[in-house]
Structures are given as C-alpha cells and as structure tokens.
N, C-alpha and C positions, 0 to 999 in steps of 0.2 A: 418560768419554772422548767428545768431541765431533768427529765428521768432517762437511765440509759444505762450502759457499758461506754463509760470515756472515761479520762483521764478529766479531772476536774483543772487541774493546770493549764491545760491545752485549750481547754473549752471559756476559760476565763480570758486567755492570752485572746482568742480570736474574736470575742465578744468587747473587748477592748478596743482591740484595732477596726473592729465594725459600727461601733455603737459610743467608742468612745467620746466622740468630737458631740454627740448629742448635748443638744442643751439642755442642764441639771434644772428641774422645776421639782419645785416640793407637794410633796403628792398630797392631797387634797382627802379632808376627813371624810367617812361617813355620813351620808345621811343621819342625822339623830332622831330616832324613833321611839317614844314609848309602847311598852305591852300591853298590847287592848285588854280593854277589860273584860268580864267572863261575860254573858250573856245574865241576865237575874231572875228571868223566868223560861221556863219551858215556851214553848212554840212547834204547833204542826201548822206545813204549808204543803197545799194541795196541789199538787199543778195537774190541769184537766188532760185528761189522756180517754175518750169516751171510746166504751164497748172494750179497753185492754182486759184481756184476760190474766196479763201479770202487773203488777206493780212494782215501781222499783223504790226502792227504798234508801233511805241516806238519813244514817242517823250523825251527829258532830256535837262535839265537846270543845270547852277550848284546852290546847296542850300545853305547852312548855316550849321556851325557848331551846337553840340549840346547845347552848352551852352552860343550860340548866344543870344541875346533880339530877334533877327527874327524869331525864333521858335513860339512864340504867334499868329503871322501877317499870318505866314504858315499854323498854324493849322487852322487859319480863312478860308483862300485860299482853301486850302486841303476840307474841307466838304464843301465849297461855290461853288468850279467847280466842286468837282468830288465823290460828295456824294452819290453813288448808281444811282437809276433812276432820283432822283431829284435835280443832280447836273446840274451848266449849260452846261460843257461838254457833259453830256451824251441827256439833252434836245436837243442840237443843232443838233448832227450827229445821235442820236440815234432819238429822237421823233421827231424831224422835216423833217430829210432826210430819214429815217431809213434806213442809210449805215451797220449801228452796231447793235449788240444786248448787247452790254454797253462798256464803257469808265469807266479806272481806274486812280485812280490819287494819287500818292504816296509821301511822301519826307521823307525818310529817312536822319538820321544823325548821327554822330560820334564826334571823340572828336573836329576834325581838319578840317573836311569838311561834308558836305553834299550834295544830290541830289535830284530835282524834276524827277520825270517822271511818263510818260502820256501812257499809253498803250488800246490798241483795236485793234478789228480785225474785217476788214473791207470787204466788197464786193469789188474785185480786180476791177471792171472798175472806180469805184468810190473812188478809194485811194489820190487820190490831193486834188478832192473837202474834203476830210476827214481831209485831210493836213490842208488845208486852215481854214476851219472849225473852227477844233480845236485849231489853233493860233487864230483866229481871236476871239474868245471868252477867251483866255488867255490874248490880248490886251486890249479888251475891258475892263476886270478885274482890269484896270490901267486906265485907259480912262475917261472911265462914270462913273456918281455916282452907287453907292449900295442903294435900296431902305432900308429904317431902316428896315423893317419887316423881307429882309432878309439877314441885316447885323447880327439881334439879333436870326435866326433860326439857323445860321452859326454857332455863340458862343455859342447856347446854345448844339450844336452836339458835337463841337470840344470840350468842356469841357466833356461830355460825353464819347470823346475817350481817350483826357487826360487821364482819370478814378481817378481825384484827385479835383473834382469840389470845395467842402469845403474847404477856405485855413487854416482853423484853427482845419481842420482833422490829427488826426495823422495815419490815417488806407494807409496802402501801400500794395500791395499785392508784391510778392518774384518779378514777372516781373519789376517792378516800382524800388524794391532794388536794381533789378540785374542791371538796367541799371546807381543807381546812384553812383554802385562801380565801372563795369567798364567804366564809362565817365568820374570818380572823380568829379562829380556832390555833391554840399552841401546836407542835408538831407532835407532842406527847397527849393527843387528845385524847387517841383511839385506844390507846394504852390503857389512861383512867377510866375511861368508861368501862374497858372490860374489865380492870380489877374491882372498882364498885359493882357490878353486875352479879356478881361470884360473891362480893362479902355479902350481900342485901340478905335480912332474913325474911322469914317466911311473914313476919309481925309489918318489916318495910313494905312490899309489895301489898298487904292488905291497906294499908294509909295512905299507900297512891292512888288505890282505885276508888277507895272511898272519896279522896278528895277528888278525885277528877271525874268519877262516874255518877256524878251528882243530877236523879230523875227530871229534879223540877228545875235544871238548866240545858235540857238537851233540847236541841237544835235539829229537826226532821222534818226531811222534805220526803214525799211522795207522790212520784209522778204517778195515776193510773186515776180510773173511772169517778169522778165523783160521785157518782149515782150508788155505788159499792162499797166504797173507803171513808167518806165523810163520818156517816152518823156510827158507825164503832170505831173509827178514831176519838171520836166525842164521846163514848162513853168509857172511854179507856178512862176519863180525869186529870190527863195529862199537863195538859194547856190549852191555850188558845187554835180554834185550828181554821186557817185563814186558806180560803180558796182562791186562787190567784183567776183573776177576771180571765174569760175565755178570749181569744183573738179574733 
C-alpha cells in the first residue's frame, strides 16, 4: 500500500519493472475463525497483591467484531461512560466517591470478536463499592434515557476519535489504512460508520448497552490484598469469586 504525493502512473511503471518478473502465487485465505461465545455467568478473580493499598481493577464484556453495525452504538458508549474526566464512569467512583483517580473504558475489536473493558485503580477498602459503582452506571447506560445534550457531546467525541468525521472525505491517515487491510474492511468503512454514528437515536444506544452491559456476565479481575477485597466482593452477589493460588 502506497500513500503520498506521486504520480500513480510512474509509480506503477517502476513497480513493474521491479517487481514484475516475480513469481504470481495466489494469495492464501484467512484463518477462519468463529466468534467466541459471551461468557454465561459472571465471575470475580482475585489475584493476591498482600498489604496493596490500591487495587486495580479490570472489569470485560464481550464486544463486537470489527465489521459489526455495533461498532457505531460502542463508539457512542466508549466517550459517553468513559471519556476522561467527564465520562460517567469516572464521574461516579471518581468525582462523587473519589475511590479513583480515573476510569478507562476501552473496546477493542478484530476481524471475529471483540472486547469491552473497564479498568481503575482503586483505594483497597473501597473496591466493591467501586464494583458496584461502575456496573451500576454500565446498567443504567441501558436503563434510563440519555439526555439529547449528551447523546449529541457523545457523537460529536466519538467522531472525533473515529478521526474520519466527513463521510465524503477521502483523507485516511496509514493507522486508518492499516486497519482496513488487516480487518479486510471495504475502503468506505470509515465513512459508514461515521454516518451510522450521527443517525443512531437515543432508543439505539440504550439496546446496545443493555445488550452488552449485561451484570451477570461480567468478567473482573482484581489484582490487590485478599485479606481486604475478597469478603465484600462476595457480598456484592455478583458471582463466583475465585482466588488465584499465591506463588
């Protein structure tokens, strides 16, 4: 893949006479992969960290593939909970309890699956209420309405991180390329997604979250003091909460 200021004539001419005499081999499919399945129940894993005064925290979902329609709904979610300081995850545990000094909020994705997660690190006596917390404002995200003002601050971030706002731009930078060779993404990817992004109403984003921010399949890990974290992670009701053998 060639990005620049040339002449595309010139640049095929000398890739010719370079590259021509190569021997033509037909290019080889894909791996074929199916999309793991969700997780079916909740789960907390401990990992021992003895006398930590913080704990760090890792909550995971499972997401969407890359070339899902949920990509739009996610990028919504993504700057609406976990936008810096003025996401509402980090409003909740950070400005209102201040357990944290912030809350990240990620979803990565691939050709065949993807992933939410939620990461902070927290004051160790206060790690359940941080738990609870930060589901509880993931529910709600499915729940309640979204005020317009800041369904439309959401959209106008998340296009921003896109980095492809104008769908009738052709400007992509090499990270944008890179991702739509290796996902085998059309070249009008970035396009559709940002025009779905802009039509979603406020009724789509609440169906995304509720399907994907589902309590009794969330996946948290917590590195920090067993002696501290275990028995109110257990009485949160969450799930199962499994101590990983000490070394």
């Amino acid at each position: 893949m060639l990005v620049g200021d040339f002449k595309p004539v010139t640049v095929l001419a000398r890739l010719e006479q370079r590259l021509g005499k190569l021997p033509r081999k037909k290019a080889s499919a894909p791996p074929s992969a199916a999309q793991p399945a969700a997780p079916s129940r909740a789960r907390i894993v401990v990992v021992p960290r003895k006398g930590a005064s913080q704990s760090n925290v890792a909550i995971g979902f499972a997401g969407a593939p890359q070339a899902s329609d949920d990509q739009a709904a996610l990028a919504i979610l993504e700057t609406m909970l976990g936008r810096s300081l003025s996401g509402r995850l980090d409003l909740k545990v950070r400005g209102e309890h201040g357990f944290t000094y912030g809350v990240e909020m990620n979803a990565p994705s691939w050709r065949t699956a993807g992933v939410i997660e939620i990461t902070a690190a927290v004051e160790a006596a206060h790690t359940a209420e941080a738990v609870k917390g930060l589901l509880g404002e993931l529910t709600r995200a499915g729940t309640q309405p979204i005020e317009p003002e800041e369904l439309m601050r959401a959209k106008i971030h998340a296009l921003g991180e896109l980095g492809y706002e104008d769908e009738g731009s052709t400007d992509m930078d090499l990270g944008m390329l890179e991702t739509l060779a290796t996902e085998d993404l059309p070249l009008d990817w970035y396009g559709k997604v940002a025009s779905r992004l802009e039509s979603l109403e406020e009724a789509d984003v609440r169906e995304a979250a509720a399907r994907f921010f589902t309590a009794n399949t969330a996946q948290i890990a917590v590195v920090g003091d067993p002696d501290v974290v275990v028995g109110p992670l257990r009485a949160l009701g969450i799930g199962d909460v499994e101590v990983e053998p000490r070394p």
